[in-house]
C-alpha positions in Angstrom: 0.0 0.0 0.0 1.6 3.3 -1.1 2.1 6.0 1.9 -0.3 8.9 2.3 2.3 10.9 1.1 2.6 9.2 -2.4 -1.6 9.0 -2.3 -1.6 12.9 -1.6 1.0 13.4 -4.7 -1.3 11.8 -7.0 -5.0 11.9 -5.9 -6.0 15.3 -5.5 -8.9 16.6 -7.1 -10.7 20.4 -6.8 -13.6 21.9 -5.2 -15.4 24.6 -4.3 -16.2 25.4 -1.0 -20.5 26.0 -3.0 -20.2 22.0 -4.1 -19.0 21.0 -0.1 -21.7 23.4 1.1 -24.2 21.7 -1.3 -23.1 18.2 -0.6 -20.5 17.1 2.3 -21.7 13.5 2.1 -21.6 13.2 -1.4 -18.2 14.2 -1.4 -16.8 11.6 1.4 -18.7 8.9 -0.6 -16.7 9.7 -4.1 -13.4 10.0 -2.2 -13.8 6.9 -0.2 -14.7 5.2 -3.6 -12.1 6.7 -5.4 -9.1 7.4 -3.0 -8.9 11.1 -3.6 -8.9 13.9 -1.6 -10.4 17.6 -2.2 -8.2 21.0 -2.0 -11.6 23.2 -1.0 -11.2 26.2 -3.1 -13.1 29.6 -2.2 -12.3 32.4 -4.9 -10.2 30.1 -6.6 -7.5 30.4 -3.4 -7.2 27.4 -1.5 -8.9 27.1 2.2 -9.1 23.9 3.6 -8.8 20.0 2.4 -11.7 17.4 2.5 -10.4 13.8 3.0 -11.9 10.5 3.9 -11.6 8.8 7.0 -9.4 6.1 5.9 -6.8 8.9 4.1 -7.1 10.4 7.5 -5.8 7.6 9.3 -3.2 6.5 6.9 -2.0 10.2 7.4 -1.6 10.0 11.3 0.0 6.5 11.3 2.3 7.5 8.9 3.1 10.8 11.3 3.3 8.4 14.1 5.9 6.0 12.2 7.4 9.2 11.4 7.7 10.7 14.6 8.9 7.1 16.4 12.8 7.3 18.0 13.1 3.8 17.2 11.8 4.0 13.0 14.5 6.9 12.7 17.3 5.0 14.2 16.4 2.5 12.1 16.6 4.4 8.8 20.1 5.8 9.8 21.5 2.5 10.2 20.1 1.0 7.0 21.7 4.6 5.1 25.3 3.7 6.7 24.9 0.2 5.6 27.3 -0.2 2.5 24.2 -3.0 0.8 22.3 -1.4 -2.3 19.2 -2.7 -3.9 18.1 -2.3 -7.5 14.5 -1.6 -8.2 14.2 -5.3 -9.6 15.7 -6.9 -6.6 13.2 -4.7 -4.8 10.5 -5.8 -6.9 11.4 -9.7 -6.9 12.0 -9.7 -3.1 8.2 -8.1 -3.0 7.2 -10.3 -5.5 6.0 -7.5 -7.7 
C-alpha cells in the first residue's frame, strides 16, 4: 500500500467550498470510492482540504511512524549500511 504521502502526490482533485456546502456526504462517498482527496477552493484560493476517514488515518499512522525514535534509528542504520538494492531486486524480493 503506497504511503499517504505518495496517495496525496497523485490523488488530489478540486472543489469549491459552494459544491461542499451543497453536498459534504456526497463528497466523502466519491473519495472513499475513489481514494482522492479535495483541495476546498473559495475564490479560486485554497482554504481547507476534505479527505476520507481512511486517508485520514493513513495520514496520522504515517506521522506516528514518522515521529517514532526507534523507526528513525532504524533508517540511519540502514543509510550507513554499504548493501544497495536495485528496483528489480526490490521488486522480486516483494514479489512485484
Amino acid at each position: 500500500m503506497p504511503s499517504i504521502f505518495h496517495r496525496f502526490n497523485r490523488d488530489e482533485d478540486f472543489t469549491s467550498i459552494q459544491e461542499v456546502q451543497a453536498g459534504v456526504t456526497r463528497l466523502l462517498d466519491r473519495a472513499n470510492r475513489s481514494g482522492t482527496y479535495y483541495r476546498v477552493l473559495k475564490n479560486n484560493k485554497p482554504v481547507g482540504v476534505l479527505l476520507s476517514n481512511d486517508a485520514w488515518e493513513d495520514f496520522l499512522e504515517d506521522m506516528e511512524a514518522l515521529a517514532s525514535q526507534q523507526y528513525k534509528k532504524t533508517i540511519a542504520v540502514a543509510r550507513k549500511q554499504k548493501k544497495r538494492y536495485t528496483i528489480e531486486q526490490v521488486k522480486k524480493h516483494l514479489g512485484l
